[in-house]
RODO-2510 file (C-alpha; in nm, 4 decimals, decimal comma):
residues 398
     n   res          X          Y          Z
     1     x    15,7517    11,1626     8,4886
     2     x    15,5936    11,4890     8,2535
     3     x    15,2515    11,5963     8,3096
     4     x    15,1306    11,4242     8,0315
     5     x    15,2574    11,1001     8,1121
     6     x    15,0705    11,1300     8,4704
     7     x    14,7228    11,2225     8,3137
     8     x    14,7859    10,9029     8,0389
     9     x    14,8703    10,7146     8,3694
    10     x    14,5606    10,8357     8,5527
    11     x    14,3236    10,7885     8,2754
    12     x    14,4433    10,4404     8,1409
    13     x    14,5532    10,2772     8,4069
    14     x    14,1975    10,2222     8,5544
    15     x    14,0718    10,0940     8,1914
    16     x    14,3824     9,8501     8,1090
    17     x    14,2939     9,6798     8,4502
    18     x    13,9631     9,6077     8,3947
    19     x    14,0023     9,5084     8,0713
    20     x    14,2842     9,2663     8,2032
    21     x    14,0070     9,1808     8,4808
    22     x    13,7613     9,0811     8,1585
    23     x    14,0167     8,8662     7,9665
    24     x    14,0689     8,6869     8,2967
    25     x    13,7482     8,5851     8,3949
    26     x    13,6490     8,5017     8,0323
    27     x    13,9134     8,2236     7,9840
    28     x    13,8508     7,9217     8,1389
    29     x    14,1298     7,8564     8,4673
    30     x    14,3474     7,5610     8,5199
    31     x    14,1453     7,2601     8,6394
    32     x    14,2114     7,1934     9,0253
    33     x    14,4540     6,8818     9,0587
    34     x    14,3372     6,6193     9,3046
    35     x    14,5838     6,5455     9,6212
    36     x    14,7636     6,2346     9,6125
    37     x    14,6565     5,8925     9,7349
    38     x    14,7384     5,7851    10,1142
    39     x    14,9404     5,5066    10,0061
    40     x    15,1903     5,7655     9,8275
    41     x    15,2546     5,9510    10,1646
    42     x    15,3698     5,6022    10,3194
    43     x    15,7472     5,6674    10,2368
    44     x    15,9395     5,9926    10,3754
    45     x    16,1548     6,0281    10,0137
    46     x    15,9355     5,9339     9,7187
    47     x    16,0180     6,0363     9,3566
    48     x    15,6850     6,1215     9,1912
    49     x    15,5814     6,4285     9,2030
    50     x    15,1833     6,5093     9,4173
    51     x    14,9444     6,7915     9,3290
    52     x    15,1770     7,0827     9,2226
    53     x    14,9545     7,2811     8,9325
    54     x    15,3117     7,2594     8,7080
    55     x    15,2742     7,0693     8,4224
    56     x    15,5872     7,1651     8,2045
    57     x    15,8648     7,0494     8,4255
    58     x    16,2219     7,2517     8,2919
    59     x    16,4800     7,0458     8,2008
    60     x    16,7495     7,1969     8,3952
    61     x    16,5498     7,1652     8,6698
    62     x    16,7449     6,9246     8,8645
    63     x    16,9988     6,6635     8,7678
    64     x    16,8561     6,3279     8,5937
    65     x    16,8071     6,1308     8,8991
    66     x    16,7792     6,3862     9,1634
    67     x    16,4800     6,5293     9,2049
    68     x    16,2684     6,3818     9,4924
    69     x    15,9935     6,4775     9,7369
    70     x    16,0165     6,4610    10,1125
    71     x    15,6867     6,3876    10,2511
    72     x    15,6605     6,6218    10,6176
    73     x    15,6248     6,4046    10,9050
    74     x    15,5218     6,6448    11,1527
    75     x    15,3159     6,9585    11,1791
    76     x    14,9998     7,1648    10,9626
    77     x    15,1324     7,0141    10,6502
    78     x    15,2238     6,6567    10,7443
    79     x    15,1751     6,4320    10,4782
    80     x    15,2427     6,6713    10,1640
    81     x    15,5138     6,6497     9,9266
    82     x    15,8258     6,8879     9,9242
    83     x    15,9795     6,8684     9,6414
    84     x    16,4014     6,9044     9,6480
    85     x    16,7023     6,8083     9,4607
    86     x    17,0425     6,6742     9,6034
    87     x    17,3045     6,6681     9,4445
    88     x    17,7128     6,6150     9,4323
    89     x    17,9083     6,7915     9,1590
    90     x    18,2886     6,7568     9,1719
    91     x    18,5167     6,4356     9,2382
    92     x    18,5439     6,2827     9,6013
    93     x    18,4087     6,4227     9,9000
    94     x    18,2039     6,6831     9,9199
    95     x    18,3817     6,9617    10,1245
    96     x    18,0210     7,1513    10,1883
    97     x    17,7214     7,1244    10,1706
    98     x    17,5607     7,4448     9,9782
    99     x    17,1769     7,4737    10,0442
   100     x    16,9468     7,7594     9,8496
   101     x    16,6747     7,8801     9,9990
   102     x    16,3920     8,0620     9,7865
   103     x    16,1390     8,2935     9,8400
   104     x    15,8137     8,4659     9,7266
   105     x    15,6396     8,4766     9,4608
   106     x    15,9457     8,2291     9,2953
   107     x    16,0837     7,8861     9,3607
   108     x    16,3983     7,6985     9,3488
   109     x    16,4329     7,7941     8,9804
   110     x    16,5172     8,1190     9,0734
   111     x    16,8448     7,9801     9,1185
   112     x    16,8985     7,7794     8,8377
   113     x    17,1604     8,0221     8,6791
   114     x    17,3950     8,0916     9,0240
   115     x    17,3639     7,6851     9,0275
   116     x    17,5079     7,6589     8,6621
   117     x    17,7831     7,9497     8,7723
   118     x    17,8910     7,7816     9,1005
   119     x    17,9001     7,4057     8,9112
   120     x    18,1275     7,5336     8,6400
   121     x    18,3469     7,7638     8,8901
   122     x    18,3842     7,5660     9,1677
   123     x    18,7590     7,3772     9,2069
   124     x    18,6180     7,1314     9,5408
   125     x    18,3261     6,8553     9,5617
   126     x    18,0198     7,0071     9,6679
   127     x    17,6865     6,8880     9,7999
   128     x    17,3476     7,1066     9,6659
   129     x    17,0242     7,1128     9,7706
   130     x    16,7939     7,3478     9,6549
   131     x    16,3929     7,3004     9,7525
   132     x    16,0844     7,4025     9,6545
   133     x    15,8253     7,5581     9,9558
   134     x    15,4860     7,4465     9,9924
   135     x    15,2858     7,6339     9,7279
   136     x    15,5591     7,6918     9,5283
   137     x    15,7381     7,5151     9,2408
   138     x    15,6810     7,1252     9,2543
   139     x    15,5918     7,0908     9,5813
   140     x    15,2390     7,0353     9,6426
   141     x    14,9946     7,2873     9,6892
   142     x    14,9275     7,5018    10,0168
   143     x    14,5731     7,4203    10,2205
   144     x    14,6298     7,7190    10,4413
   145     x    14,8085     8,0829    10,3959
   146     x    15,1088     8,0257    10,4997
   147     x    15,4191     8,2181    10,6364
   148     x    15,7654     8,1737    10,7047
   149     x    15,7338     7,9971    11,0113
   150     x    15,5301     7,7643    10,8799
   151     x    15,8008     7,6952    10,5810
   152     x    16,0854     7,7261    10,7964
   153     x    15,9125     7,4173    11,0032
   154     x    15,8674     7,2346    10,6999
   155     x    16,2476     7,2816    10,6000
   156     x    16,3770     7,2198    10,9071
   157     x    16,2669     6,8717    10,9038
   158     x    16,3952     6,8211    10,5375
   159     x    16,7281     6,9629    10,7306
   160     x    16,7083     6,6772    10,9716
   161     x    16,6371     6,3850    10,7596
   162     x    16,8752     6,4558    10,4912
   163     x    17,1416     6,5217    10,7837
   164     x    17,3319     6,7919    10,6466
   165     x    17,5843     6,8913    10,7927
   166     x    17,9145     7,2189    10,6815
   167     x    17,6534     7,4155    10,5274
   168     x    17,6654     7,7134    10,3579
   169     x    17,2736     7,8324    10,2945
   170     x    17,2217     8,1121    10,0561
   171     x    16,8757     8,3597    10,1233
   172     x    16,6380     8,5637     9,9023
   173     x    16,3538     8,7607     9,9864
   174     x    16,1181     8,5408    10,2394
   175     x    16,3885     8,2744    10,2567
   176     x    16,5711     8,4816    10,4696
   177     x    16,2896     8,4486    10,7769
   178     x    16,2458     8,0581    10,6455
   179     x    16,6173     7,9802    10,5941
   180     x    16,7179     8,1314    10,9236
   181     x    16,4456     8,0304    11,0830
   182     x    16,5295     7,6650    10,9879
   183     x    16,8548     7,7042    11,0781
   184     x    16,8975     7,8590    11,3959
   185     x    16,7306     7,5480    11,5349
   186     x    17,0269     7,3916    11,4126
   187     x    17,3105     7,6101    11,4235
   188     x    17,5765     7,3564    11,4785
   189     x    17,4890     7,2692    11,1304
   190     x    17,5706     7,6085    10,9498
   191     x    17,9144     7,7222    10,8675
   192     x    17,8463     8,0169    10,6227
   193     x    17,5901     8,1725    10,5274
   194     x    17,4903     8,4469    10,1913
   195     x    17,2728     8,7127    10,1582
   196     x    17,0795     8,8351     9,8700
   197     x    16,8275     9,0567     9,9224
   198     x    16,6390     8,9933    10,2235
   199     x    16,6283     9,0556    10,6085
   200     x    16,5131     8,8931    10,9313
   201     x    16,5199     9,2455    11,0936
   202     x    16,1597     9,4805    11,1014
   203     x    16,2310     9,6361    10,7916
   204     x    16,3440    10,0586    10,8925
   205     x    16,0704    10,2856    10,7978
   206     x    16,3013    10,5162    10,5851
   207     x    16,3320    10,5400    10,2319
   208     x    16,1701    10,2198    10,0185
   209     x    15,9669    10,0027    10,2004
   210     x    15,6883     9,7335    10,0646
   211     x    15,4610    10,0117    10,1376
   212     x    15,5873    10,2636     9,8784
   213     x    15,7616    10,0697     9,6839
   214     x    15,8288     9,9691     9,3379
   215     x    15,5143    10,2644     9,3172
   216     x    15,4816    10,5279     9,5853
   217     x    15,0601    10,4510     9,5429
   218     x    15,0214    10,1563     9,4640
   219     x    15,3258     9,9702     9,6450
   220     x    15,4249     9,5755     9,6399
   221     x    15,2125     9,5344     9,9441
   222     x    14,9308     9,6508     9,8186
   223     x    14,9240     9,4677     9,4754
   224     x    14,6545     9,1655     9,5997
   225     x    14,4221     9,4428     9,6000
   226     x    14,4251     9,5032     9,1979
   227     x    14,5304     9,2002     9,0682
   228     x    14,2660     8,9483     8,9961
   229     x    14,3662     8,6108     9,1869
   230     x    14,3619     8,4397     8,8491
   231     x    14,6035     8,6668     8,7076
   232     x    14,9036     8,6409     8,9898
   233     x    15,0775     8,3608     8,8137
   234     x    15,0810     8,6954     8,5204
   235     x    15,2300     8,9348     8,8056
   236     x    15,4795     8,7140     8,9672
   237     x    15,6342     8,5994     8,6339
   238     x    15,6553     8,9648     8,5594
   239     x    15,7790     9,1413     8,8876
   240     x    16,0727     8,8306     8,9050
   241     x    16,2121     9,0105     8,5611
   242     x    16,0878     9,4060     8,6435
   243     x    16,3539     9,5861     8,6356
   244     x    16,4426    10,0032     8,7974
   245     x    16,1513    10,1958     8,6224
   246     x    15,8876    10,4262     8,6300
   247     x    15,4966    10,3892     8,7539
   248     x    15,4259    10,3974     8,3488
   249     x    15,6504    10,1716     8,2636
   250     x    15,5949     9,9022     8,5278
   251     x    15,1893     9,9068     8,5088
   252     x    15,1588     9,9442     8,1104
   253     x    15,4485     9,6392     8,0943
   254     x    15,2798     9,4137     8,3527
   255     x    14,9533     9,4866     8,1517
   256     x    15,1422     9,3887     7,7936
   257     x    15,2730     9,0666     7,9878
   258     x    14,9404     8,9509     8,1545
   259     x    14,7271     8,9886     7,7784
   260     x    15,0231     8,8355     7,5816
   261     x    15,0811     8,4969     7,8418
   262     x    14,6426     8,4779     7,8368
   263     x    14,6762     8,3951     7,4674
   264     x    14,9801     8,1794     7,5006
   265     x    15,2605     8,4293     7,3530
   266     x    15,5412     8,3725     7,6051
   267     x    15,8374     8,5796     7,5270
   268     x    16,1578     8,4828     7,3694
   269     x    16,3724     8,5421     7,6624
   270     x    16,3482     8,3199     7,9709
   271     x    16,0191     8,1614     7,8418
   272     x    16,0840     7,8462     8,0539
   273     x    16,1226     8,0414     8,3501
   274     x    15,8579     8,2707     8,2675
   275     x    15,5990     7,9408     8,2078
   276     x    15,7136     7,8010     8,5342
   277     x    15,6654     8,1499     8,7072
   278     x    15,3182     8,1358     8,6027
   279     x    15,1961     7,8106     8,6304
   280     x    15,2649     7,7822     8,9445
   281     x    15,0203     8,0027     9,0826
   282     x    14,7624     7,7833     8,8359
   283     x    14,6199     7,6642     9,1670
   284     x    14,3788     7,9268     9,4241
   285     x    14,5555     7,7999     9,7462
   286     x    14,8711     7,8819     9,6179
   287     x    14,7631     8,2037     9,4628
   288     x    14,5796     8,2549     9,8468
   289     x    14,9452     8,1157    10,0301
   290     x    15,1378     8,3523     9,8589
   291     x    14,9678     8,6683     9,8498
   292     x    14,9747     8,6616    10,1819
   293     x    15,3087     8,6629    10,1760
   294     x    15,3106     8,9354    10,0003
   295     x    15,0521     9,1185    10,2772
   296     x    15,3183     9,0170    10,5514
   297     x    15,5392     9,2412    10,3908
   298     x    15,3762     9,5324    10,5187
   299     x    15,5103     9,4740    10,8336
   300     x    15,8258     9,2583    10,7144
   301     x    16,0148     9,0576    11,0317
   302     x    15,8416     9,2708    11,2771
   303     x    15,6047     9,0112    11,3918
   304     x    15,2634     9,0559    11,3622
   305     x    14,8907     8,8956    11,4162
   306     x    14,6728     8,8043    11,1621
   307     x    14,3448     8,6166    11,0856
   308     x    14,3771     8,3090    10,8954
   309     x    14,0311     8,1850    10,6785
   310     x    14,0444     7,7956    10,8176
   311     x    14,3253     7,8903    11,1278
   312     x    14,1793     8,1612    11,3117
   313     x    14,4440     8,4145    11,5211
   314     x    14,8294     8,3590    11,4516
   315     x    15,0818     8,5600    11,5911
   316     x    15,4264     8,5357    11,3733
   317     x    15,5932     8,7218    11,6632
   318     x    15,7830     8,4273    11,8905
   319     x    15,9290     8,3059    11,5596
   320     x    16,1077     8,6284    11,4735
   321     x    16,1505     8,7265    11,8418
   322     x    16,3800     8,3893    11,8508
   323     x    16,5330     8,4757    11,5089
   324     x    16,6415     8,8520    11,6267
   325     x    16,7403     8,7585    11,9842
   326     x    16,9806     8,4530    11,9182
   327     x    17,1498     8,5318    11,5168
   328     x    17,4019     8,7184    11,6471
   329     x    17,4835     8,5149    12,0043
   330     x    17,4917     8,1602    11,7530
   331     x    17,5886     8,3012    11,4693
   332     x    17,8329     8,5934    11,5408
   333     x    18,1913     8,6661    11,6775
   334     x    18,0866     8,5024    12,0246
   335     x    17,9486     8,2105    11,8692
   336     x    18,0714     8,0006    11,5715
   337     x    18,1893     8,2870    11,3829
   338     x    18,0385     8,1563    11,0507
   339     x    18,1236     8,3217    10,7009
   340     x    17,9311     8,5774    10,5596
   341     x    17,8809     8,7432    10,2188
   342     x    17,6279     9,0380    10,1002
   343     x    17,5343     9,0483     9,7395
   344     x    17,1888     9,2799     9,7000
   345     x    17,0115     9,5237     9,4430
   346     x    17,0058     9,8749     9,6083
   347     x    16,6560     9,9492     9,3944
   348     x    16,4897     9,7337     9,7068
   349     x    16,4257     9,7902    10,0279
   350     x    16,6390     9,4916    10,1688
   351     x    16,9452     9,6489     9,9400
   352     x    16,9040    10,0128    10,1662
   353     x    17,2029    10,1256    10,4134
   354     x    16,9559    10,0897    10,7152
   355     x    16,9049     9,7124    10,6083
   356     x    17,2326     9,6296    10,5196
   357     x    17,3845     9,7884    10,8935
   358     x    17,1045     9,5612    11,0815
   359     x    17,3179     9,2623    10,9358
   360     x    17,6813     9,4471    11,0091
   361     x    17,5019     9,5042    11,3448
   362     x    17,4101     9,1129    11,4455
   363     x    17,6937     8,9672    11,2249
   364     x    18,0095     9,1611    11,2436
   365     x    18,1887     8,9596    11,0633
   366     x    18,0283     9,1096    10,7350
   367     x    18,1902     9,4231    10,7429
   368     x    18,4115     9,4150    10,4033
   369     x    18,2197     9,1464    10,2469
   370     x    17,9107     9,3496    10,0990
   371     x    17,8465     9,3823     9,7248
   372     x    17,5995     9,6338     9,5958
   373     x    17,4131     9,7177     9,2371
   374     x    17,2460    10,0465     9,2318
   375     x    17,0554     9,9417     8,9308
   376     x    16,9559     9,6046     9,0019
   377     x    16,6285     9,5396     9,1608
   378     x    16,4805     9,2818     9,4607
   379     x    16,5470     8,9352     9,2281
   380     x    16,9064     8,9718     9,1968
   381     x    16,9404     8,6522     9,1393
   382     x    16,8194     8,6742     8,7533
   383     x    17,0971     8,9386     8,6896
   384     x    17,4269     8,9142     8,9160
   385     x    17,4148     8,5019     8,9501
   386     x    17,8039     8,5335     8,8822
   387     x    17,8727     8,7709     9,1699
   388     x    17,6519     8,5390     9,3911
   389     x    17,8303     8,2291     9,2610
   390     x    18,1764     8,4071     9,3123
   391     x    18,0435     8,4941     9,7098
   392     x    17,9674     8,1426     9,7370
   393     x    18,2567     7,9745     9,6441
   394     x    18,4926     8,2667     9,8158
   395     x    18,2860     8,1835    10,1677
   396     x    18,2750     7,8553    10,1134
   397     x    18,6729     7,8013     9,9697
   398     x    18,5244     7,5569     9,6814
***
């Protein structure tokens, strides 16, 4: 960056962000939905949808037919609707069962184009299931900030019920902690798993971390702190699609974005994803849920304590100590030997060497199996679906 493009920076970033801050709290916000009725939460699999804020539902979503919500049975979010679809594409039996596991600030959707990739490329039956968290998507809203070990308890139950069984679960960003998480608990289950951009390891403090990056001074954990709450659903719908840039470039672009959705001019390109991005986060608690997320990654898988507004204390530590101390003994050469495939963005700190040898480290069996784009950022999944597809069906044999 020239020196004039750092004074511009200096002097207009501070204006654009409070005029962003005016637009915001001039428009009205989305009306708060009410939760649904007790006698909806009567039946573990329903097929009407509770209080997510989404309105405009993509088509592609999921099949016509199978989309449903599990309603948790057990736990800080008993009662609430998960949404998830399932799935077989292919003739006869299903020879696995191929589960995708989102994470923050996104939902299922994020998948939508690997999905379309692995449907038209696969040669076997396959079962999917693809879910949306708490918070996120078409689940219901959060009530509490939540963190991975409270979605990986959610899933795990949604594991159980639906029984599956020869799975191959696929990971991104926080689904990593919440897939495994879910999983470990029933390794017997798993069979192969892929990565994309994401860890369950304390992230190494070299190079990019969520504390430096995508902007050395203003980093990705840090972002809660300028964004008004009301514009998130603006930032997450823009940071899914960032790609390798500048300070400049990133700030001045999210500012463009944020004034352009606030008077309804969605782009061209990936405006259904964009809309679904966004609205979303039309909802505080899930605006609340996920920016703490977003604060956990400060301190990413190294277990931490932190002060909940309605919870008090909680201390993500046992969940990750369990992750880190049995992956490898369940998981690796010594235990079922499942499949593994890599496929990350380098310009992230999940995609660094350091990150990538903690998972050669606990899962040998990745060695040879690790694709990486130096120019492709943390949601991977928007840009190399094919490659992820292809890892898929070459762990999985489909």
């Amino acid at each position: 960056m020239t020196t004039k493009q750092k004074l511009l920076l200096i002097i207009f970033t501070p204006l654009l962000i409070c005029i962003l801050w005016l637009y915001v709290f001039w428009c009205p916000g989305a009306p708060e939905i009410k939760p649904a009725t007790e006698k909806e939460f009567k039946q573990i699999v329903v097929t009407t949808k509770g209080t997510t804020p989404v309105k405009n539902v993509p088509a592609d979503y999921y099949p016509a037919g199978r989309g449903y919500w599990f309603v948790i049975q057990e736990g800080l979010d008993k009662g609430k609707k998960m949404f998830f679809r399932d799935s077989v594409h292919g003739t006869g039996t299903p020879v696995k069962t191929i589960v995708f596991v989102h994470g923050n600030p996104e939902a299922s959707y994020i998948y939508r184009k690997t999905i379309q990739e692995l449907i038209a490329k696969a040669k076997k039956p396959f079962r999917l299931v693809a879910m949306d968290h708490i918070g996120f998507g078409l689940s219901d809203q959060a009530t509490y900030e939540m963190v991975c070990m409270d979605h990986a308890r959610n899933l795990r139950q949604l594991i159980r019920h639906l029984d599956l069984k020869n799975v191959t679960f696929v990971i991104h960003d926080w689904g990593g902690p919440t897939g495994v998480g879910a999983f470990i608990k029933e390794p017997h289950r798993v069979s192969n798993l892929v990565i994309t951009n994401t860890t369950v390891f304390p992230m190494p403090e070299t190079g990019f971390t969520y504390t430096n990056y995508p902007i050395s001074w203003l980093p990705w954990s840090s972002m809660p702190t300028v964004i008004p709450n009301r514009a998130f659903g603006y930032y997450a719908s823009f940071a899914i699609f960032t790609e390798p840039s500048g300070a400049f470039s990133i700030i001045g672009g999210f500012i463009i974005h944020a004034l352009k959705l606030q008077f309804g001019f969605y782009p061209e390109k990936e405006r259904t994803a964009v809309k679904l991005f966004t609205e979303q986060f039309q909802s505080k608690t899930n605006v609340a849920s996920s920016i703490r997320l977003i604060r956990q990654s400060a301190v990413w898988a190294s277990g931490n304590k932190y002060e909940e507004p309605t919870l008090g204390t909680r201390d993500t530590g046992p969940f990750y100590r369990y992750i880190q101390d049995n992956i490898k003994k369940l998981w690796g050469p010594g235990g079922r030997n499942i499949g593994v495939r890599m496929v990350v963005g380098r310009w992230d700190p999940t995609g660094k060497d350091e990150v990538i040898k903690q998972w050669r480290e606990n899962l040998p069996q990745l060695d040879g199996h690790v694709q990486t784009f130096e120019n492709v950022c943390h949601f991977i999944e928007e840009v190399k679906y094919k490659e992820i597809a292809d890892a898929i069906i070459d762990v999985s044999k489909l």
